[in-house]
C-alpha positions in Angstrom: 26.2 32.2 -59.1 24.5 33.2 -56.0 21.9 30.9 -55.9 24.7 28.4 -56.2 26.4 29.4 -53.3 23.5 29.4 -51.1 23.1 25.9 -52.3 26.8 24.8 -51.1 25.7 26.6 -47.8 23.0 24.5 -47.1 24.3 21.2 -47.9 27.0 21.9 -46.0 24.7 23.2 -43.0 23.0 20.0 -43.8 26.0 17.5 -43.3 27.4 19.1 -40.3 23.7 18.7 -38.6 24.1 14.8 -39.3 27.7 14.9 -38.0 26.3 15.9 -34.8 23.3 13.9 -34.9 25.3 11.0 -35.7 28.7 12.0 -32.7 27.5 11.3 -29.1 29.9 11.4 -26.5 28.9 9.6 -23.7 28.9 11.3 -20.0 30.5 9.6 -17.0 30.2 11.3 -14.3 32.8 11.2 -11.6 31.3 10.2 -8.0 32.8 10.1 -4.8 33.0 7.0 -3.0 31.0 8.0 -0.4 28.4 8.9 -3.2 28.1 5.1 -3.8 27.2 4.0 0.1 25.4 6.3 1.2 22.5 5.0 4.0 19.0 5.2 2.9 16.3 4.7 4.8 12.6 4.4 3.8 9.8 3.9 6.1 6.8 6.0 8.1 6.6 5.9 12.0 3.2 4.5 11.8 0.5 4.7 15.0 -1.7 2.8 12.9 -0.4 -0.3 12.1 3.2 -2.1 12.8 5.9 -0.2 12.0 8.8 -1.4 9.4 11.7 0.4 7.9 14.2 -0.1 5.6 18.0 -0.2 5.3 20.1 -0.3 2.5 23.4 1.6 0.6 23.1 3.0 -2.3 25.7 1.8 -4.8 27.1 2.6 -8.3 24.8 1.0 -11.3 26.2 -0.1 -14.7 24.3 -1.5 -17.7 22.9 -4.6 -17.1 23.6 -4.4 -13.1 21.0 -7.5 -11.9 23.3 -7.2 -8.5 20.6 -7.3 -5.1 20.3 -4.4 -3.3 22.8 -3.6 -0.2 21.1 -4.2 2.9 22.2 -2.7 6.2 22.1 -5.8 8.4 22.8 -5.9 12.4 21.6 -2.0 12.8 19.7 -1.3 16.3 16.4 0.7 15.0 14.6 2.6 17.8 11.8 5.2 17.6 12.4 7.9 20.2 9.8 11.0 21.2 10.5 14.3 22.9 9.4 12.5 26.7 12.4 9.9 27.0 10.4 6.7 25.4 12.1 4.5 23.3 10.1 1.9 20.7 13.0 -0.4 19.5 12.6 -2.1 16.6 13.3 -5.9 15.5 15.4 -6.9 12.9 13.4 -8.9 10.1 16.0 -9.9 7.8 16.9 -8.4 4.1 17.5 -5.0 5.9 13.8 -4.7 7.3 13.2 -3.4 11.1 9.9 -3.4 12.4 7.6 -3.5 15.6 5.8 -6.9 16.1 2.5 -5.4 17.3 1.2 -1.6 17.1 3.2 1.0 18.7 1.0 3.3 21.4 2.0 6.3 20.5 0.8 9.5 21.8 -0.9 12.2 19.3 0.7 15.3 21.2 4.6 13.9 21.2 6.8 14.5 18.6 8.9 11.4 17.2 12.4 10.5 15.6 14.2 7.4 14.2 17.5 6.4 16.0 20.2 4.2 14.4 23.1 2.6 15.5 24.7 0.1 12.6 27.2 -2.6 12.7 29.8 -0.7 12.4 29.3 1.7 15.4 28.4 4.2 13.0 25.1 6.2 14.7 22.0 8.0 12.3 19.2 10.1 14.1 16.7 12.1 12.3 15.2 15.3 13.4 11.6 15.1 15.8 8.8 15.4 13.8 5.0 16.1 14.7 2.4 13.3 15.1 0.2 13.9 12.1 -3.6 11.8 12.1 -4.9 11.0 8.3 -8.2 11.5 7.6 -10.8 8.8 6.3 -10.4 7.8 2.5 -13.5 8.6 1.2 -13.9 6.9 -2.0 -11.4 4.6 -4.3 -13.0 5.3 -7.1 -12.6 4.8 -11.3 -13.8 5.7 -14.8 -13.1 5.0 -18.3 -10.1 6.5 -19.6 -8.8 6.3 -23.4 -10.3 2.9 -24.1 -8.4 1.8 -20.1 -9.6 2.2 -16.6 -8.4 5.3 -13.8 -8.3 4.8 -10.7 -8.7 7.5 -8.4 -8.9 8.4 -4.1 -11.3 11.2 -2.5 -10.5 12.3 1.0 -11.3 15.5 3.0 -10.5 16.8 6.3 -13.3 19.1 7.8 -10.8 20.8 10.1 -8.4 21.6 7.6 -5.1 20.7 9.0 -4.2 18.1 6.7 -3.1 19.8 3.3 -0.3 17.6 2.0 -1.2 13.9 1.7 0.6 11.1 0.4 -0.2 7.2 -0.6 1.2 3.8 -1.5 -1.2 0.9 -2.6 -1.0 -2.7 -3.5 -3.6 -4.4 -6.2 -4.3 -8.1 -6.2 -6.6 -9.4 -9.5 -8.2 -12.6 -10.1 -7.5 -14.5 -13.3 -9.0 -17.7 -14.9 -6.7 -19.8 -17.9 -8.3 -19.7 -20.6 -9.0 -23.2 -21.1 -10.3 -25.4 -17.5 -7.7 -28.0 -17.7 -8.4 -31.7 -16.0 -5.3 -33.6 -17.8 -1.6 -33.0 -16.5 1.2 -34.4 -18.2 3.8 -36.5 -15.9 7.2 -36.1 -17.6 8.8 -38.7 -15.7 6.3 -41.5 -17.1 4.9 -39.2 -20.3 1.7 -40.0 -19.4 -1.2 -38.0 -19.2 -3.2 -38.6 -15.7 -6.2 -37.0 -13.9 -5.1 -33.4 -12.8 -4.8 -33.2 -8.6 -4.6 -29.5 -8.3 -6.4 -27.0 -10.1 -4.6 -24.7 -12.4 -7.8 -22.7 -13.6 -8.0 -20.2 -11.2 -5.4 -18.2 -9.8 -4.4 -14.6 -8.3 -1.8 -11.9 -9.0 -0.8 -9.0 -7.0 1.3 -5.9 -7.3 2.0 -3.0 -5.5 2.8 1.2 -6.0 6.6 1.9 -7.0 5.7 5.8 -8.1 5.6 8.3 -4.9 1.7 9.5 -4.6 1.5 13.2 -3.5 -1.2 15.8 -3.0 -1.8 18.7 -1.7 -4.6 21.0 -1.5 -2.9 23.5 0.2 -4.0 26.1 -2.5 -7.7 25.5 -2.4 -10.0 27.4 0.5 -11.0 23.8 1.6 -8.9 20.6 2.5 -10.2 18.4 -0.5 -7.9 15.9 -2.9 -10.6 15.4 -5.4 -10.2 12.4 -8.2 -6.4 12.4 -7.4 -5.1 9.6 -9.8 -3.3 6.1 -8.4 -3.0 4.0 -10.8 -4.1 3.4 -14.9 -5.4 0.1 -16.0 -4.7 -0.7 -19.8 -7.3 -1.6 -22.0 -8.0 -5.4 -21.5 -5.8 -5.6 -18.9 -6.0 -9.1 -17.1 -6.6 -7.6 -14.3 -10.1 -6.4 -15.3 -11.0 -9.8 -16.2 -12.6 -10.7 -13.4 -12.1 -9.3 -10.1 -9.4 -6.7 -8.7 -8.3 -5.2 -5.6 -7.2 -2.2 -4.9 -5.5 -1.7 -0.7 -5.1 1.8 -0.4 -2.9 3.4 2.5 -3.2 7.2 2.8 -0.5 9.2 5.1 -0.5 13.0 6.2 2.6 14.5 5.8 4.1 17.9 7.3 5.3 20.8 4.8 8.7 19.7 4.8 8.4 15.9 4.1 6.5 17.0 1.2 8.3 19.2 -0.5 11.3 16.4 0.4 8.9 13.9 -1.1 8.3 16.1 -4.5 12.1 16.6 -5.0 12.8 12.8 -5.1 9.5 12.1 -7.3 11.2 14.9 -9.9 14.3 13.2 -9.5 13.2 9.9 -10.0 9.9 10.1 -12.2 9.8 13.1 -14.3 13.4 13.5 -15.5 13.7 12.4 -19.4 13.8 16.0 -21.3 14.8 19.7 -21.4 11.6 20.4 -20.1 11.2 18.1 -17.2 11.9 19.6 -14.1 16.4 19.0 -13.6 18.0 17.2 -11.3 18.4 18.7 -7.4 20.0 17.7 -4.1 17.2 16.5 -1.7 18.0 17.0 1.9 16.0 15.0 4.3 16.1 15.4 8.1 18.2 12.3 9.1 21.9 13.1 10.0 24.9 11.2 10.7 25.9 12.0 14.4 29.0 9.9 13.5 30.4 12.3 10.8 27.5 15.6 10.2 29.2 15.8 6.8 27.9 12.5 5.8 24.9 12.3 3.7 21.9 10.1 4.4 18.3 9.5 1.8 15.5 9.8 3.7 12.7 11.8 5.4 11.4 10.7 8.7 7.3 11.3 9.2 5.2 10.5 12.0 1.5 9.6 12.4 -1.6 7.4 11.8 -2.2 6.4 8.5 -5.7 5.3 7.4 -6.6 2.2 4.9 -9.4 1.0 2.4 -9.8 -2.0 0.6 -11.4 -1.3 -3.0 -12.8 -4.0 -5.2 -13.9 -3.6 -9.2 -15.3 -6.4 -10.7 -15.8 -7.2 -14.4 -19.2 -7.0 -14.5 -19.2 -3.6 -14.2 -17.6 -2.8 -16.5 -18.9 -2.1 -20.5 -19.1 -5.3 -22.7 -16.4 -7.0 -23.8 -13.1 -6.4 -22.0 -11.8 -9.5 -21.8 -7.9 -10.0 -22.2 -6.8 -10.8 -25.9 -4.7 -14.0 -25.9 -3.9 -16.4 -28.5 -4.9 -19.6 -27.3 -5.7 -22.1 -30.2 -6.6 -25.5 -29.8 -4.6 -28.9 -30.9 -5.2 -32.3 -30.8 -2.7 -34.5 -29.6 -2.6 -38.5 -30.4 -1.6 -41.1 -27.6 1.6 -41.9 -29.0 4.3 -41.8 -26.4 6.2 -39.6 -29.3 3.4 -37.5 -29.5 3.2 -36.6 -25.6 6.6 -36.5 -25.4 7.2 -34.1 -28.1 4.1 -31.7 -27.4 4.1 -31.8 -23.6 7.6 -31.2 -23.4 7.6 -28.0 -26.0 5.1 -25.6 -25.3 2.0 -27.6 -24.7 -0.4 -28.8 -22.0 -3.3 -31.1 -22.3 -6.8 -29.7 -21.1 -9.2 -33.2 -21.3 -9.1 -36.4 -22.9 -10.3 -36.0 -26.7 -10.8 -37.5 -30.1 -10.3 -36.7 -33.1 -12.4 -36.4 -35.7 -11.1 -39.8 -37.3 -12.2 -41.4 -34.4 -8.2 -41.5 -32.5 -7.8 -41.0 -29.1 -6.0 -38.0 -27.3 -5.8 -35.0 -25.4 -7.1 -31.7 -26.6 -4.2 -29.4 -26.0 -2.9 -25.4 -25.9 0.1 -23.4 -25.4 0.8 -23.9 -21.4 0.1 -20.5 -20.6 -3.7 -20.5 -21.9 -3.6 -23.7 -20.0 -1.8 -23.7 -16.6 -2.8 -20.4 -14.7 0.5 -20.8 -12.1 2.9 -19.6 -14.5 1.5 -16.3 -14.1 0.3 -16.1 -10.4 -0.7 -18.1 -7.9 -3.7 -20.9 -7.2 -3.5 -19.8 -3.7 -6.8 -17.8 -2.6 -6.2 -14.7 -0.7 -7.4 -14.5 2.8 -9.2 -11.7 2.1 -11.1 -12.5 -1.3 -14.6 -12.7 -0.8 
């Protein structure tokens, strides 16, 4: 009798675990309206190289939402320091501001951004120290479950530097995997002698993540082996030559504990035991209306670049990219061309088959035509 209670218990237990598993309510939260336009502004007052900003409003996202971001357009963008100069900035389209040449900006000032929108509505953020980055030492990389880590070493001697932040861009050289000479002309289907190359071609990316570190805890002002970016195992971009631009930028205390809020907010929020949600206050204010918020942290200083290349060869044996690319052979039949070269297919050379007809050897058109995954276009600054 007992054990037959216990039994009723635990199905019971049971069925009201998969009620719950089963019932999710979903959450709206309510937001205010001036949640949904608030000013953001992203961008480093850079001594280094030409400086450029961004505008935009944040807005409210649904599922699906494919809607462009909200520029702020017709904004006057100035850099201000602590002696009376002013450094305005021009308007670039698509909410962009930016200085045409490099600013000359004095180490020992302090610096803020100024805005003034459209709408009369004026932004200024607080003065912030000019901070100088120190060299990049290496870009290096090693192997990494079966992929490829990429990793930066810097040091400043003088130990002033202690919280460090970078952004990167990657551009990779790729080859079809068949050397087509044959095009296919829709317009005529026929099959002529290929004009432009379509063998070669080049892809680039660039950092979305926010890249801290600190070594603030350590008795010298080393980041060693701090990671940037992982490639997958037979990545394309391994296959035969890649670039990796690295821009390194010293930050102050503040902008980096700003900086590590918005990364937990952003990157690392998914589970009970990633770190929660938080309010990030930067140090730009609305003078307009100081109860207004604004996203965005203002820094100041020279960053410092270096250009990294990785090339196949030095890599172990055989990572080369695993694609499906088999082989066809296509008669000249109008019917034929038409019917291959307008599904899937592109030719690579005149052929024949083994029965002695005349054609094209053929492939899917992306183990053919390298331009529908990048460009033929060779970067200026590929050696």
């Amino acid at each position: 009798m007992i054990q037959k209670y216990f039994s009723r218990k635990i199905m019971i237990c049971w069925l009201c675990a998969l009620m719950l598993i089963n019932c999710k309510i979903p959450f709206d939260p309510s937001l205010k309206s001036s949640d949904t336009n608030t000013l953001v502004v992203e961008g480093y007052i850079d001594g280094a190289t030409p400086v450029n900003f961004k505008l935009s409003r944040s807005r409210v996202l649904s599922v699906g939402d494919t809607a462009a971001s909200r520029n702020e357009l017709n904004a006057l963008v100035t850099i201000e320091d602590d002696h009376q100069n002013t450094y305005p900035l021009t308007e670039a389209g698509n909410g962009t501001y930016i200085s045409t040449d490099i600013l000359n900006l004095d180490a020992a000032y302090q610096y803020r951004l100024h805005i003034v929108t459209s709408t009369g509505r004026e932004y200024l953020s607080d003065l912030v120290p000019f901070r100088q980055a120190p060299p990049i030492d290496t870009t290096g990389w090693k192997l990494k479950d079966g992929g490829l880590q990429v990793f930066v070493n810097t040091h400043d001697p003088n130990n002033t530097t202690k919280y460090y932040r970078w952004e990167y861009s990657e551009t990779w050289e790729f080859h079809s995997w068949y050397n087509s000479v044959s095009e296919y002309i829709s317009a005529t289907n026929s099959v002529v002698t290929r004009a432009v190359p379509v063998h070669i071609c080049w892809q680039s990316d660039h950092s979305t993540n926010i890249l801290l570190g600190s070594s603030a805890k350590l008795a010298n002002d080393v980041i060693n082996e701090m990671p940037l970016t992982f490639i997958e195992p037979h990545d394309r971009k391994l296959s035969v030559l890649y670039s990796i631009w690295l821009k390194q930028y010293a930050l102050d205390i503040n902008g980096y504990n700003y900086l590590t809020a918005m990364k937990n907010n952003t990157e690392q929020v998914g589970s009970i035991f990633d770190p929660q949600p938080n309010e990030t206050v930067g140090n730009i204010h609305c003078v307009t209306d100081p109860s207004e918020s604004v996203v965005g942290y203002i820094s100041a200083g020279n960053s410092v670049e270096k250009r990294t290349f990785i090339s196949n060869s030095s890599l172990p044996p055989g990572w080369i990219p695993f694609q499906d690319c088999p082989q066809i052979f296509v008669p000249d039949i109008p019917d034929s061309l038409q019917y291959y070269f307008s599904g899937g297919y592109d030719p690579i050379a005149r052929s024949q088959s083994s029965a002695g007809q005349l054609g094209y050897s053929a492939s899917y058109s992306g183990c053919v035509d390298c331009t529908l995954g990048g460009t033929n276009i060779k970067p200026a600054f590929w050696p």
